[in-house]
DODO-332703 format. One record per residue (C-alpha): chain; x, y, z. Coordinates in Angstrom, 1 decimal. Example, Ala and Ser with C-alpha at 12.3 -4.5 7.8 and 13.67 -1.06 7.14 Angstrom:
residues 2
<chain=A | east=12.3 | north=-4.5 | up=7.8>
<chain=A | east=13.7 | north=-1.1 | up=7.1>
END
This chain:
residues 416
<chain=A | east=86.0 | north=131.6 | up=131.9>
<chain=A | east=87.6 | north=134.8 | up=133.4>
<chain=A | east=90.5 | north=134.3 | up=133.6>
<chain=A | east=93.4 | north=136.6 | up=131.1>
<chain=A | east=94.3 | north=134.2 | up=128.4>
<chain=A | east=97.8 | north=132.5 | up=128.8>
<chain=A | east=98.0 | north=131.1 | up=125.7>
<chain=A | east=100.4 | north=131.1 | up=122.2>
<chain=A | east=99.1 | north=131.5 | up=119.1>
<chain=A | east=96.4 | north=129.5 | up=118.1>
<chain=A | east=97.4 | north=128.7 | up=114.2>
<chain=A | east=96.7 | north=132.1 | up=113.0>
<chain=A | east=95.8 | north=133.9 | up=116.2>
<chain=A | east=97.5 | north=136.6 | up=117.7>
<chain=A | east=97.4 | north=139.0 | up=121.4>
<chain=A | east=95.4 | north=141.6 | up=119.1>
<chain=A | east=92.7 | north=139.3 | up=118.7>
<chain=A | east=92.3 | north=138.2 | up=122.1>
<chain=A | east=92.4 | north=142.2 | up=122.9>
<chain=A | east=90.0 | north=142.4 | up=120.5>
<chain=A | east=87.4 | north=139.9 | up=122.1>
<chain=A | east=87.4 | north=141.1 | up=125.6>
<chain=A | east=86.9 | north=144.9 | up=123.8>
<chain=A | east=83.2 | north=143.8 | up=121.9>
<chain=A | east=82.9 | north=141.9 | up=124.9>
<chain=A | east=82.7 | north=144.9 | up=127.1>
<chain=A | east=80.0 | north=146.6 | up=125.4>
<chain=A | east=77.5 | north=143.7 | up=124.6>
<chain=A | east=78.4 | north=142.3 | up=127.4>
<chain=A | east=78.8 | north=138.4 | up=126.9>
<chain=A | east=81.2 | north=136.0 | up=126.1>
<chain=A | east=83.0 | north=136.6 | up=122.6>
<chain=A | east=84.6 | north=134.1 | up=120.0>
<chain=A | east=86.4 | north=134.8 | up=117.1>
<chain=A | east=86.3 | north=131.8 | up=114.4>
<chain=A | east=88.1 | north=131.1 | up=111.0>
<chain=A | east=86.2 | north=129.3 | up=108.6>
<chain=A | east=86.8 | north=125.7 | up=109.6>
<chain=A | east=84.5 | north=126.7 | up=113.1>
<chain=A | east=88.0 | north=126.7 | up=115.0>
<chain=A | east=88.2 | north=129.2 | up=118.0>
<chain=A | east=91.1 | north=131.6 | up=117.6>
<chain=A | east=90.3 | north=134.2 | up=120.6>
<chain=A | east=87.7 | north=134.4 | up=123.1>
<chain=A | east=86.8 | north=137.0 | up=125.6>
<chain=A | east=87.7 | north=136.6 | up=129.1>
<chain=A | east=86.3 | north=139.8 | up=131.1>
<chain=A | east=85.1 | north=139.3 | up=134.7>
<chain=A | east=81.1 | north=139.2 | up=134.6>
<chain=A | east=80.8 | north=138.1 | up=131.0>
<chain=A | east=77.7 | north=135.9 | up=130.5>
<chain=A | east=78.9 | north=132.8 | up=129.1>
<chain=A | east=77.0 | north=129.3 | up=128.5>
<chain=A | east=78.0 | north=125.4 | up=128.4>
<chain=A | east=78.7 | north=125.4 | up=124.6>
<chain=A | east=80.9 | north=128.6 | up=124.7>
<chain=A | east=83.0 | north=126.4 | up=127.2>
<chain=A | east=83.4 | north=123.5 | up=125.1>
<chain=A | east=84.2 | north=125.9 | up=122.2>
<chain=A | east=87.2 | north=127.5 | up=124.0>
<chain=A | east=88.0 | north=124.3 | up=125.7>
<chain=A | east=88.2 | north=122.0 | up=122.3>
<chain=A | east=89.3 | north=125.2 | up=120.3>
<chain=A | east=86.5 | north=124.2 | up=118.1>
<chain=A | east=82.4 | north=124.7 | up=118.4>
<chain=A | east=81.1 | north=121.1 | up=118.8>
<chain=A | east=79.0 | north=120.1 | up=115.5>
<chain=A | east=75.6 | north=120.3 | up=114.9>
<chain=A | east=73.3 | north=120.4 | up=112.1>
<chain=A | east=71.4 | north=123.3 | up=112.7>
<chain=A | east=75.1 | north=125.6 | up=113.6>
<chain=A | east=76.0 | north=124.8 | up=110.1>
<chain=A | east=72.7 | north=126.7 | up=109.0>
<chain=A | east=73.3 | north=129.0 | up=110.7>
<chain=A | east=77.1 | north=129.6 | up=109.7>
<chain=A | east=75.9 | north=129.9 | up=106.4>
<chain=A | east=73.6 | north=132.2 | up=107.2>
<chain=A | east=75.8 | north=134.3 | up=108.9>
<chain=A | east=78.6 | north=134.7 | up=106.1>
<chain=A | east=75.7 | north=135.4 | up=103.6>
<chain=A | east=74.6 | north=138.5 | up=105.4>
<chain=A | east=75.9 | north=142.4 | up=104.8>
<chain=A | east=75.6 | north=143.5 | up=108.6>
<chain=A | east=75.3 | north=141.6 | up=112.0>
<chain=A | east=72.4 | north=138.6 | up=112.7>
<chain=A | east=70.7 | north=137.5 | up=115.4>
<chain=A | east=70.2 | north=133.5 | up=116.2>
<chain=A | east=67.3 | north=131.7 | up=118.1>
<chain=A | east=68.9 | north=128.9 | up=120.9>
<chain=A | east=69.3 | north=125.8 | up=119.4>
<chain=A | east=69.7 | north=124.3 | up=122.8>
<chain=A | east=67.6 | north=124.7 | up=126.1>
<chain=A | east=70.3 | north=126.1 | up=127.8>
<chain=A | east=72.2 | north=128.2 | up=125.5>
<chain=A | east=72.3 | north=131.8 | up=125.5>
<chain=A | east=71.3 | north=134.0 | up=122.7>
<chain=A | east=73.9 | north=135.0 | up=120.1>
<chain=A | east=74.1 | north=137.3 | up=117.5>
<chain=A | east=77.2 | north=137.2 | up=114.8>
<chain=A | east=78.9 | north=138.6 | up=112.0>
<chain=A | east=81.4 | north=137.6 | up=109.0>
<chain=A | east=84.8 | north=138.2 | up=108.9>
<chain=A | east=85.7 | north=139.6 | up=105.8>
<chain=A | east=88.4 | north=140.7 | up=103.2>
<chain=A | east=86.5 | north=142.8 | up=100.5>
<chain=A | east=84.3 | north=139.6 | up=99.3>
<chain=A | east=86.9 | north=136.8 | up=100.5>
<chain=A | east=85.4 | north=135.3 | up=103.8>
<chain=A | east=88.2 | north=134.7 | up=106.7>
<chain=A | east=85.6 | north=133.7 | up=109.6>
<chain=A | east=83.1 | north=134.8 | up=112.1>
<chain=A | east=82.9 | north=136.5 | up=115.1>
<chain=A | east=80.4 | north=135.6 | up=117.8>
<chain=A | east=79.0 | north=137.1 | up=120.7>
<chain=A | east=76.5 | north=135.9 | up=123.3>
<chain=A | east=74.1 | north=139.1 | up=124.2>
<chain=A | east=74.3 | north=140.5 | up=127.6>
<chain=A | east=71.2 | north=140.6 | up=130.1>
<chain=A | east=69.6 | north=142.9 | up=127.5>
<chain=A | east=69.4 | north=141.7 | up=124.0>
<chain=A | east=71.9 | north=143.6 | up=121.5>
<chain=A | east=71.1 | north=147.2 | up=121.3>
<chain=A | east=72.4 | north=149.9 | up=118.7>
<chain=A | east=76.2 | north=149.8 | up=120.4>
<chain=A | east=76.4 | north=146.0 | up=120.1>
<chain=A | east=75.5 | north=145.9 | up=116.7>
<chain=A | east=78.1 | north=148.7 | up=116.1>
<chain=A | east=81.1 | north=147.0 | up=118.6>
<chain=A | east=80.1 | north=143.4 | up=116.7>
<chain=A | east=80.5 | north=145.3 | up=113.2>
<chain=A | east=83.6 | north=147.0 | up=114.3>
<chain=A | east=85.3 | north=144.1 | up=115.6>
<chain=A | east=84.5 | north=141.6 | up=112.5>
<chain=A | east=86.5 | north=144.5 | up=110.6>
<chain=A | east=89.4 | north=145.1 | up=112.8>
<chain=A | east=90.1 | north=141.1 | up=112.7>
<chain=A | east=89.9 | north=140.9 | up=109.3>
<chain=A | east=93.1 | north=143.3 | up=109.3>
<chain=A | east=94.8 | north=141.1 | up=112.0>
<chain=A | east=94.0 | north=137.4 | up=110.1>
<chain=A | east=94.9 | north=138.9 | up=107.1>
<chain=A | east=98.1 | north=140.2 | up=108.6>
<chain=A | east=98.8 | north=136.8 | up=109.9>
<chain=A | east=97.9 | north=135.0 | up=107.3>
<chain=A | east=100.3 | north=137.0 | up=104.5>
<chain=A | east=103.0 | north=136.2 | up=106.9>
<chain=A | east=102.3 | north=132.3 | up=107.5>
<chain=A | east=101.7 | north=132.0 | up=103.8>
<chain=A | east=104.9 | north=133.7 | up=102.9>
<chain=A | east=106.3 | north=131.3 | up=105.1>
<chain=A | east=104.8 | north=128.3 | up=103.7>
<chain=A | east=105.2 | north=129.3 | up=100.1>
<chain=A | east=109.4 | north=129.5 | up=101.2>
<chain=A | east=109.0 | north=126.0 | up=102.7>
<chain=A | east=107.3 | north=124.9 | up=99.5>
<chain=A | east=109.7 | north=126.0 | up=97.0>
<chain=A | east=112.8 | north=124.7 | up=98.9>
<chain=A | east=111.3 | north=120.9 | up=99.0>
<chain=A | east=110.3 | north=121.3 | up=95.7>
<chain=A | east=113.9 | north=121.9 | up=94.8>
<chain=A | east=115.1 | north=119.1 | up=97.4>
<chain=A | east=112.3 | north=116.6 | up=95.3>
<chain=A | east=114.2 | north=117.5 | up=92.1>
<chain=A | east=117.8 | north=117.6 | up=93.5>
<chain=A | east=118.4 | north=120.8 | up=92.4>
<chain=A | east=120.0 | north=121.7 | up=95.8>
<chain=A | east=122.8 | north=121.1 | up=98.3>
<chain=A | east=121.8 | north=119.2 | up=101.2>
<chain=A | east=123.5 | north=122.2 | up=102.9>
<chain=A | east=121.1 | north=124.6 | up=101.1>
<chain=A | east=118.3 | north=121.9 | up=102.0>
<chain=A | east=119.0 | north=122.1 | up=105.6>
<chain=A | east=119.0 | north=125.6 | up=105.9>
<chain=A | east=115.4 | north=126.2 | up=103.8>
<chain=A | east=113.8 | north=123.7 | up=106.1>
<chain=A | east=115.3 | north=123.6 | up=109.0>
<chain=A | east=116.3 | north=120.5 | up=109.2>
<chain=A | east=119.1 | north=119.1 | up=112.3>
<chain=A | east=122.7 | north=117.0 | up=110.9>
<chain=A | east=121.2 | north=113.9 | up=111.4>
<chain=A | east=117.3 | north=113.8 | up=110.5>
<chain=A | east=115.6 | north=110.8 | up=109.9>
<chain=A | east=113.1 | north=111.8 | up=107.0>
<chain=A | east=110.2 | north=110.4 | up=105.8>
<chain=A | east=108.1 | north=110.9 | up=102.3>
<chain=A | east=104.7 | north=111.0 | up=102.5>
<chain=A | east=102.6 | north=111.5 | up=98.2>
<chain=A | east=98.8 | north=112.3 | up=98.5>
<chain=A | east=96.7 | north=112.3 | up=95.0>
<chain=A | east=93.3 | north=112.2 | up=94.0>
<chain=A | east=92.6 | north=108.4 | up=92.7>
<chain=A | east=92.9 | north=108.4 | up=89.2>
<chain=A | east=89.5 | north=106.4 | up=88.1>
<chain=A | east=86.4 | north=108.7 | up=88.2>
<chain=A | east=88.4 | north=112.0 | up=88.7>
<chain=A | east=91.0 | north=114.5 | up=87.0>
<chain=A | east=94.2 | north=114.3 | up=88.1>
<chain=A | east=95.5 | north=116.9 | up=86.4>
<chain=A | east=92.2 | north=119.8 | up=87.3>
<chain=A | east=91.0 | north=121.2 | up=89.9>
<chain=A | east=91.0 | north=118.1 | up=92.4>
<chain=A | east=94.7 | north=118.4 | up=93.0>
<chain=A | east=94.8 | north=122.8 | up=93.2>
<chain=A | east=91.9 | north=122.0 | up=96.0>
<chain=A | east=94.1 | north=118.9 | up=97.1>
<chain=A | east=97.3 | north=120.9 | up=97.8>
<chain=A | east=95.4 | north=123.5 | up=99.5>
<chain=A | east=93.4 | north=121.5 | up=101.6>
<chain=A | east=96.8 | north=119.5 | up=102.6>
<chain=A | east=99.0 | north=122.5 | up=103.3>
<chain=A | east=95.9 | north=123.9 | up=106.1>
<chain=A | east=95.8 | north=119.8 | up=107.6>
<chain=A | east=99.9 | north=120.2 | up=107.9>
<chain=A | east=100.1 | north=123.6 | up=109.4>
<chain=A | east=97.5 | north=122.6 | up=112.1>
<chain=A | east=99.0 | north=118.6 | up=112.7>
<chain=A | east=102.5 | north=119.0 | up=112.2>
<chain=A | east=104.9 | north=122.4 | up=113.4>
<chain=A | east=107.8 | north=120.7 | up=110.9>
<chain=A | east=106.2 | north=119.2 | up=108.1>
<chain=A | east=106.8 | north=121.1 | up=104.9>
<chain=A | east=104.2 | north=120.8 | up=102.0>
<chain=A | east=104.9 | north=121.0 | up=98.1>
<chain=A | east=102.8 | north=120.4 | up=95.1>
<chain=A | east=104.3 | north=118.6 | up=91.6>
<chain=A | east=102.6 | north=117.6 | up=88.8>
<chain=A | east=99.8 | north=115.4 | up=90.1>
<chain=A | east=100.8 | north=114.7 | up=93.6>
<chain=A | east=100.9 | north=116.6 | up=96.7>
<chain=A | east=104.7 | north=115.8 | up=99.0>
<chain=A | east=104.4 | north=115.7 | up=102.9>
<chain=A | east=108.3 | north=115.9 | up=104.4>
<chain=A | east=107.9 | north=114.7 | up=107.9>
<chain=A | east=111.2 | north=115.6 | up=109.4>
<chain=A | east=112.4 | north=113.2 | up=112.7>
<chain=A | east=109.8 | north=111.0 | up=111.6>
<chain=A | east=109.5 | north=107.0 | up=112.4>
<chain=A | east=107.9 | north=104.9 | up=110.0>
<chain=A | east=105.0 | north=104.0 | up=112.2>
<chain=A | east=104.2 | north=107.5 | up=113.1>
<chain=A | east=104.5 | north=108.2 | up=109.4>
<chain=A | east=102.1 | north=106.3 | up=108.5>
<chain=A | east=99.5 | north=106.8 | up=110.9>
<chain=A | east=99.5 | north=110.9 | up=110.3>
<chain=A | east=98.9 | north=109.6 | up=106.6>
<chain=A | east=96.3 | north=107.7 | up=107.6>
<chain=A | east=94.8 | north=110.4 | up=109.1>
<chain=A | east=95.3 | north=112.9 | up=106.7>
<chain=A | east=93.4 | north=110.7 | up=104.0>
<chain=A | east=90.2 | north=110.4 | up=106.5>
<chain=A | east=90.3 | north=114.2 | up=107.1>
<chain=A | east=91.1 | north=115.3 | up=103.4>
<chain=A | east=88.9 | north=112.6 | up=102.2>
<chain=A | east=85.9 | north=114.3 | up=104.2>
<chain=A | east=86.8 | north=117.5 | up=103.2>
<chain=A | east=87.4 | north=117.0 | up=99.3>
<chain=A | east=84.9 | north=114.3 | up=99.2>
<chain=A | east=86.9 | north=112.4 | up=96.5>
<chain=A | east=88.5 | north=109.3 | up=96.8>
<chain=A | east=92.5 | north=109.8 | up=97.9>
<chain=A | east=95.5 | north=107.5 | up=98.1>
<chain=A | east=98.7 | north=108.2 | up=100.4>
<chain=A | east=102.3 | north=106.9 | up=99.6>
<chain=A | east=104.8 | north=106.1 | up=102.2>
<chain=A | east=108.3 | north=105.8 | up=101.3>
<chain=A | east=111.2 | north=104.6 | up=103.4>
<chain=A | east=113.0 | north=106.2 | up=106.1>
<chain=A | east=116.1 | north=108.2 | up=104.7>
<chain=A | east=119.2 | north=109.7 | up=106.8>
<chain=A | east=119.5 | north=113.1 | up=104.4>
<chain=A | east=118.0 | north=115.5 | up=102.3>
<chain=A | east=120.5 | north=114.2 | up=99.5>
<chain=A | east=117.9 | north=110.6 | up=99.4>
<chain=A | east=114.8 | north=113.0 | up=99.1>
<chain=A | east=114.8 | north=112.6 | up=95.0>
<chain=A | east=115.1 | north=108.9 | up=95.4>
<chain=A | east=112.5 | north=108.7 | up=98.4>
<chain=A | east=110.1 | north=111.0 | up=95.7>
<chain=A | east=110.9 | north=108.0 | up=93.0>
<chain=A | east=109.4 | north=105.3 | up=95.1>
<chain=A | east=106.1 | north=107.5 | up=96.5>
<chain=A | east=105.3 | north=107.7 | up=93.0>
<chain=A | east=105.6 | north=104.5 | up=92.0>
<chain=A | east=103.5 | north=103.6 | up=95.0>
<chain=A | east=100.4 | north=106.5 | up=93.9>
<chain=A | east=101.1 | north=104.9 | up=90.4>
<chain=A | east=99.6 | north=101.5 | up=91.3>
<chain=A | east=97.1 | north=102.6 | up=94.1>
<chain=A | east=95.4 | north=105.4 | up=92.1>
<chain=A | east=94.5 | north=102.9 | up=89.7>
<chain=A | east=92.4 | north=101.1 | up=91.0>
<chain=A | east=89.7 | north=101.3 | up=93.7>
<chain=A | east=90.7 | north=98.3 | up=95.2>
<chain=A | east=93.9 | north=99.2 | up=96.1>
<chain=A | east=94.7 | north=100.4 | up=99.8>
<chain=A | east=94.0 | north=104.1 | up=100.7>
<chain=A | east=97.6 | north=104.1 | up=102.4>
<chain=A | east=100.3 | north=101.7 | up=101.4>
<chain=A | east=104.3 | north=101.5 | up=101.2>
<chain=A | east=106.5 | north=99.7 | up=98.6>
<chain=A | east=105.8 | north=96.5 | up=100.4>
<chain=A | east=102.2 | north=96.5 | up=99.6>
<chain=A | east=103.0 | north=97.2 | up=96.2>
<chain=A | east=106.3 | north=95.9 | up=95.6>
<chain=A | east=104.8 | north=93.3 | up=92.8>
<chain=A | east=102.9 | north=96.3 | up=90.8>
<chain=A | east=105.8 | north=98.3 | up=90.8>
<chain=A | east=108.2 | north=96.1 | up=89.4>
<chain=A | east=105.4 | north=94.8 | up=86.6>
<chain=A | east=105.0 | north=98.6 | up=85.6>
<chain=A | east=108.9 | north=99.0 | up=85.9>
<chain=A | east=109.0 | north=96.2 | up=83.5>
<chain=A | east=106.2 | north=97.2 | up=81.0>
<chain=A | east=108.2 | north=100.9 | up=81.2>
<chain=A | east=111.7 | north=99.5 | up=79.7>
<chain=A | east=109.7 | north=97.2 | up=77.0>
<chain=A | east=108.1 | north=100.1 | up=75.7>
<chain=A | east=111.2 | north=101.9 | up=75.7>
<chain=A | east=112.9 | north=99.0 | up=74.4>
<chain=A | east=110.2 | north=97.2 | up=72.1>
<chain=A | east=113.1 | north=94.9 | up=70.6>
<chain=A | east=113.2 | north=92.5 | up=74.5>
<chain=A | east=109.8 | north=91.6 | up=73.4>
<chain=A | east=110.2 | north=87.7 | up=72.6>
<chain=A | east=108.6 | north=87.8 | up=68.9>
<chain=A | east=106.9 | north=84.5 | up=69.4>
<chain=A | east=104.9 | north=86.3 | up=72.1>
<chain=A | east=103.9 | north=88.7 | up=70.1>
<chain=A | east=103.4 | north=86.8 | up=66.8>
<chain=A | east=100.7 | north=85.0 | up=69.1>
<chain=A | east=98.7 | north=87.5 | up=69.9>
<chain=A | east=98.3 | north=88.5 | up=66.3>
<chain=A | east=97.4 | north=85.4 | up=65.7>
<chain=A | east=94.6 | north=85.3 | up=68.2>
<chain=A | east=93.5 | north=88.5 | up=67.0>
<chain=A | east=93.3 | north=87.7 | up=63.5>
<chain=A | east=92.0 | north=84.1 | up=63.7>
<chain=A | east=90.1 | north=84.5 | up=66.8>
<chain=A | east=92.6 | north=81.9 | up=68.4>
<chain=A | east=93.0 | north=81.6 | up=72.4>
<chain=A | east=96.7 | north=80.8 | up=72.4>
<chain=A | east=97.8 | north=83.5 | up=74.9>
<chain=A | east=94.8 | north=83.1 | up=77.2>
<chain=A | east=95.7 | north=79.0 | up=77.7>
<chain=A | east=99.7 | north=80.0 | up=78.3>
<chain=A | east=98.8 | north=82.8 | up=80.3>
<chain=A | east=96.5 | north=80.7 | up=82.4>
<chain=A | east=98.5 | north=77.6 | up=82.3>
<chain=A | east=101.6 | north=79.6 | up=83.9>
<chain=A | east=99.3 | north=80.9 | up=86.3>
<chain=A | east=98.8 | north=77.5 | up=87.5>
<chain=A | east=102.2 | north=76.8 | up=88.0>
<chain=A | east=102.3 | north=74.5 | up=85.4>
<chain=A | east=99.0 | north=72.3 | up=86.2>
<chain=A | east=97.3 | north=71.3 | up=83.6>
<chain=A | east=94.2 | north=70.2 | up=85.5>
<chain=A | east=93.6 | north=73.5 | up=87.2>
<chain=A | east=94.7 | north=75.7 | up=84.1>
<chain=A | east=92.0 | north=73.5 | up=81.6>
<chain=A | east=89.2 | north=74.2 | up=84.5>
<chain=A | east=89.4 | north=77.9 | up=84.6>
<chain=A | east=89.9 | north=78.0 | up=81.2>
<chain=A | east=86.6 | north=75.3 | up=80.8>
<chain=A | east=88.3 | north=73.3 | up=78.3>
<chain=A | east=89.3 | north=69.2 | up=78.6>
<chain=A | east=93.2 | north=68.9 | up=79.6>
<chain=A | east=93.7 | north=67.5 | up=76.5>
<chain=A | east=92.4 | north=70.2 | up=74.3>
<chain=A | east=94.7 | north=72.7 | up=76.7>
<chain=A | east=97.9 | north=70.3 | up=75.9>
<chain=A | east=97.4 | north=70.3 | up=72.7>
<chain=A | east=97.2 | north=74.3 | up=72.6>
<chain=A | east=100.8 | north=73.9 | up=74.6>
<chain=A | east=102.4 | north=72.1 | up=71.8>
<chain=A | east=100.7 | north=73.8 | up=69.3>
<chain=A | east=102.4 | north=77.2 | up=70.7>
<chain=A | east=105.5 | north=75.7 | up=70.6>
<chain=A | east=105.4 | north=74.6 | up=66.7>
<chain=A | east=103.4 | north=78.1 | up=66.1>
<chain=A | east=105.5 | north=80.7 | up=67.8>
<chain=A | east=108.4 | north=78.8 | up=68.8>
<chain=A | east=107.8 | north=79.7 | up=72.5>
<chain=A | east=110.1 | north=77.2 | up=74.7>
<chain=A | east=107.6 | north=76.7 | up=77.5>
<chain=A | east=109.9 | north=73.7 | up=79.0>
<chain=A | east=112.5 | north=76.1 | up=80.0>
<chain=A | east=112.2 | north=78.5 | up=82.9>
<chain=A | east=113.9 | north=81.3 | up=82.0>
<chain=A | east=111.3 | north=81.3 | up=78.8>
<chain=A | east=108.2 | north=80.6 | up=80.9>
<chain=A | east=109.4 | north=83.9 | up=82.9>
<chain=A | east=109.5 | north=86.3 | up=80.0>
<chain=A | east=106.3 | north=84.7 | up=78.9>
<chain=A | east=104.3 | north=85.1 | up=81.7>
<chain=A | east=105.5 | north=89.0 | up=82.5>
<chain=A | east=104.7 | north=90.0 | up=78.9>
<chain=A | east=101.8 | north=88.4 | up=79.0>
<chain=A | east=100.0 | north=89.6 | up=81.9>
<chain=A | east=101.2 | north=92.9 | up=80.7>
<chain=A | east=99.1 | north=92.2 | up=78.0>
<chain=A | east=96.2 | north=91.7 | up=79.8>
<chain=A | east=95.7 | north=88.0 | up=78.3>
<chain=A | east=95.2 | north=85.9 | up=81.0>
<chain=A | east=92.5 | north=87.9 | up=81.7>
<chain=A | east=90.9 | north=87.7 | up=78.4>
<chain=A | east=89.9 | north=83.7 | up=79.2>
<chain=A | east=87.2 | north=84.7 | up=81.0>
<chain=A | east=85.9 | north=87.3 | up=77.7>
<chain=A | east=87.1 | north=85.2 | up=74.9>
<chain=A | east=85.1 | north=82.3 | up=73.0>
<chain=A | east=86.8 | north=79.4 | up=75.0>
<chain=A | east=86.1 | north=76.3 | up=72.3>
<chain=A | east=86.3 | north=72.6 | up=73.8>
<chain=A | east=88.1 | north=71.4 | up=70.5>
<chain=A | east=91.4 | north=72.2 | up=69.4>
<chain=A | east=92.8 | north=75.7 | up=68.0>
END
């Protein structure tokens, strides 16, 4: 690899860098790589005569060093150390190496590498390696204030968009979108069984997110609210959509190691649908982070069901008084008297009616579950003959959980 590099900036890397390889370079006198803390390549030396090795290759080639086990040792024990270290091979043919941190003060940025020349690294090296992991602290951090100041101006404008709080003019402008986008909403969270939604998971989440955006997608814009971190993908199919979701969860998943869920909402025309197109990602996260046997990535049609129950169970908590009283009358009866009214209706609608398959799961004789029928009738003057009444019953109900509760509850094989 001596040939000048012809390249643009490599998320975060600049000429300087590049200029600053090929100058350590020159006095150890092997290939150079300059790293940020994910093990991706930024710069790399290309002076004529450099010794360079297979792995250095792939490196520059990939943009990343390949994996191993043993690199990640010795990462770590590079970024621990004051001054400049010196590696064994871990291959047969790979070159010596000897490295140093990139550092801000105590914050780590990355690493800066450097395969000794034909003698191994004298007094100069260690000075030139030194030298250079300080001068490209300056340069990232340089960078990095300005991509972050961009990102944080991205950030704030779709988290205005999200609340409607702007023009789509204004919307437009702040993200750059074109007259006629096609948009598409993508909601990440932490899954709300085993984890805090509201701690640490989702700070490390929306960080985490906003690096896998910058490096996958040159348009996307990133904002956190509340619990969930919003992905605008602008000029975005459906399909595509959700296929960078999918790989976002498999590469934040790894990285967080904590179980994720993605939302996909709809295609939209504007900026002016982004607050509904916000709505309907979070009803989505509402049912998946539930449960862990929901789908990692799903859209409304997935969940279509859930949301409407929860959309239901929303307005009669609002509005306690559509509760039909007989419903509720028999579930203080079962709770009082130990009873297993709302468990056999429950059930029985479940079955669509059949009285055969209802009294099996419930392991009671039909009879015993027809008399229960009748008896809810006379009790709690619940019409079960009339549809309209069957629906209400049934969605407050499973609401209620009580057509699960035949499976818990003392099933007797007389009648109530």
């Amino acid at each position: 690899m001596t040939d000048s590099p012809n390249l643009p900036s490599l998320g975060g890397t600049s000429e300087e860098l590049f200029a600053l390889a090929n100058a350590v370079a020159a006095v150890i006198g092997g290939s150079v790589a300059i790293e940020d803390l994910d093990h991706r390549v930024l710069a790399y030396s290309s002076i004529p005569g450099q010794r360079i090795d297979d792995l250095r290759r792939r490196g520059i080639l990939e943009r990343r060093v390949p994996d191993d086990p043993e690199q990640v040792r010795q990462y770590r024990e590079v970024l621990a150390a004051p001054g400049a270290v010196r590696l064994p091979v871990i291959a047969p043919d790979e070159l010596p190496r000897a490295a140093a941190a990139i550092r801000a003060g105590d914050l780590p940025l990355g690493t800066i590498w450097a395969i000794e020349g034909v003698s191994p690294l004298d007094a100069a090296g260690n000075r030139a390696l030194l030298d250079g992991a300080r001068l490209a602290a300056l340069h990232m951090l340089r960078r990095r204030s300005s991509a972050e100041l961009d990102l944080r101006a991205r950030e704030d404008a779709l988290r205005a968009a999200l609340r409607g709080d702007q023009t789509e003019q204004e919307i437009r402008f702040h993200l750059g979108l074109p007259e006629r986008p096609q948009l598409m909403l993508l909601g990440f969270a932490p899954a709300a069984y085993g984890t805090d939604r509201t701690g640490p998971a989702v700070v490390r989440l929306g960080a985490a997110a906003a690096r896998h955006w910058a490096a996958v997608h040159d348009e996307a814009a990133v904002a956190t609210v509340g619990r969930t971190v919003y992905t605008l993908l602008p000029q975005s199919r459906p399909a595509e959509a959700r296929r960078l979701a999918e790989q976002a969860i498999a590469a934040l998943g790894r990285i967080l190691e904590i179980p994720l869920r993605a939302a996909v909402s709809r295609a939209a025309g504007g900026p002016a649908e982004l607050p509904e197109l916000r709505a309907e990602v979070d009803d989505i996260l509402r049912v998946t982070t539930a449960s862990p046997d929901t789908p990692a990535v799903a859209g409304l049609a997935e969940t279509h069901a859930q949301v409407l129950l929860l959309h239901f169970a929303d307005e009669l908590a609002r509005r306690p008084r559509l509760r039909h009283p007989g419903i509720d009358a028999m579930l203080e009866h079962d709770r009082v008297r130990d009873t297993d009214y709302a468990a056999s209706v429950a059930i029985w609608l479940d079955a669509v009616g059949n009285v055969g398959e209802a009294a099996k799961r419930l392991t009671i004789h039909p009879n015993t579950l027809k008399y229960r029928l009748r008896r809810a009738r006379e009790l709690f003057g619940i019409d079960l003959d009339h549809p309209d009444v069957r629906l209400s019953c049934w969605l407050q109900l499973r609401l209620t959980g009580a057509d699960a509760c035949a499976q818990e509850a003392r099933v007797r094989s007389g009648p109530s």
